[in-house]
C-alpha positions as CSV (number, residue, x, y, z in Angstrom):
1,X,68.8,91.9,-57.7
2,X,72.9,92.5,-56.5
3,X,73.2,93.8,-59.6
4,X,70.6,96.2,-59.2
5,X,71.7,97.5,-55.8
6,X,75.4,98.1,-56.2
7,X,75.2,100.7,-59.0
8,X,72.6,102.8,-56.7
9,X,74.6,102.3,-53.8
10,X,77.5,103.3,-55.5
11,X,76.0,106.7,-57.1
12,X,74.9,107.6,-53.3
13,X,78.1,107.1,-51.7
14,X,79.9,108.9,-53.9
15,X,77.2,112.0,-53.6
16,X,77.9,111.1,-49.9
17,X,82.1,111.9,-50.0
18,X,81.3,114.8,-52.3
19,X,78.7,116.2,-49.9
20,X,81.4,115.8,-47.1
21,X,84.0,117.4,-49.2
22,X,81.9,120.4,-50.0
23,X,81.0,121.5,-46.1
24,X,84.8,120.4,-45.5
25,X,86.0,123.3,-47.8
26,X,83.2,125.1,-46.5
27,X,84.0,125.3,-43.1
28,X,87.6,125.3,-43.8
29,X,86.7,128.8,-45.9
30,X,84.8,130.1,-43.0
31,X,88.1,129.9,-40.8
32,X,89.9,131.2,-42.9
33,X,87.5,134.3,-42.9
34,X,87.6,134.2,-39.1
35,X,91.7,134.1,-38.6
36,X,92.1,136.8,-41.1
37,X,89.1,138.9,-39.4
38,X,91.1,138.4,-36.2
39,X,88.7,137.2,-34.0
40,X,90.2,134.1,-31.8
41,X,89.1,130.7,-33.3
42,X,89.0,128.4,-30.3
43,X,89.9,130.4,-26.4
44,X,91.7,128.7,-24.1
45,X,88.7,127.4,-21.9
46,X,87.0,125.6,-25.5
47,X,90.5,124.5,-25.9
48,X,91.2,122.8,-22.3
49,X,87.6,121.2,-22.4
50,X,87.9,119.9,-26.3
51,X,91.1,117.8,-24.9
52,X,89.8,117.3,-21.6
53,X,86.8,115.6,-23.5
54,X,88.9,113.6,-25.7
55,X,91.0,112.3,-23.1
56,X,88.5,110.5,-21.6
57,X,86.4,109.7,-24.8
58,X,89.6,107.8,-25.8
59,X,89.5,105.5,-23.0
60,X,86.1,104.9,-23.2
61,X,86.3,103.7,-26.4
62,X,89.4,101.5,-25.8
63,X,87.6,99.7,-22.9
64,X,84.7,99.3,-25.1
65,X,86.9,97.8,-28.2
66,X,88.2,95.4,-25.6
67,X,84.8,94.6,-23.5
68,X,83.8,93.8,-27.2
69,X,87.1,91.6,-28.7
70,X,86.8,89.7,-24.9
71,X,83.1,89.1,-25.0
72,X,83.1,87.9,-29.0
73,X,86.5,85.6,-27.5
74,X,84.2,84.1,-24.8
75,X,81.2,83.4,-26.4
76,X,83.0,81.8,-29.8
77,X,85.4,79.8,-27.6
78,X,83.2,78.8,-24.5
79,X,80.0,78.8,-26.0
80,X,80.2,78.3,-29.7
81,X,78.8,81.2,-30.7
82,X,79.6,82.3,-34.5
83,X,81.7,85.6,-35.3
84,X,80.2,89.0,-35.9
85,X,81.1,90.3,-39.1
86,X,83.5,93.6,-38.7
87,X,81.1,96.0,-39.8
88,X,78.8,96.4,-36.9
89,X,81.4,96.3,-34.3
90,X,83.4,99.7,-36.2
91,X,80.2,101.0,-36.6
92,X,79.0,100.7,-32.5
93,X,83.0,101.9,-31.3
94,X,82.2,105.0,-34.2
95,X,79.0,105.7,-31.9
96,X,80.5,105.1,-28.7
97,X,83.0,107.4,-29.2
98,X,81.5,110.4,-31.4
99,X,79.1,109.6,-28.0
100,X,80.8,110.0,-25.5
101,X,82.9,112.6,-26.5
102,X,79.6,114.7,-26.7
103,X,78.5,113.8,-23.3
104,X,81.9,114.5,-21.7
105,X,82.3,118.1,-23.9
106,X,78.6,119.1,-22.7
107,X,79.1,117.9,-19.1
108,X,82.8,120.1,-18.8
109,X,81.1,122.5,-20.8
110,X,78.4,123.0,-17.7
111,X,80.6,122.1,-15.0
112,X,82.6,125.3,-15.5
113,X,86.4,125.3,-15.0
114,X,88.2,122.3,-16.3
């Protein structure tokens, strides 16, 4: 059955990359377009909130990565619990922060002036 699986899985990650590649270039084109046009890009407010946002998404997800290494420390020393594999854990701080950053970016995005 493994040997069954990997081959598929394979074929759709590499449509995956290819996929991502494609809107990559894509969206890279359409700035292009957009700088040569003349219009602005990003202003100066979109700017301010986009690092506003990720200033605090950052620390949210470095208090989460260490809530998570200090709980998985606790419960395999004190109570015997058995290790996590590291693919969940990457996967939840990939969500948390993606997360949060949208959050924070919508709620200085309504809030007005940063």
């Amino acid at each position: 059955m493994t040997d069954f699986i990997w081959p598929i899985l394979s074929i759709g990650i590499l449509a995956l990359i290819i996929l991502i590649a494609v809107l990559v270039l894509w969206k890279m084109q359409k700035m292009r377009k957009e700088k040569k046009s003349g219009f602005p890009l990003a202003d100066e407010r979109t700017q301010k909130l986009n690092g506003k946002a990720a200033y605090y998404s950052m620390f949210i997800c470095q208090y989460f990565i260490l809530a998570y290494m200090w709980a998985t420390f606790v419960g395999h020393v004190f109570f015997g619990m058995p290790e996590i594999e590291a693919g969940y854990p990457m996967i939840a701080t990939l969500l948390v922060s993606a997360l949060s950053f949208l959050v924070f970016r919508l709620y200085f995005g309504r809030k007005g002036e940063p």
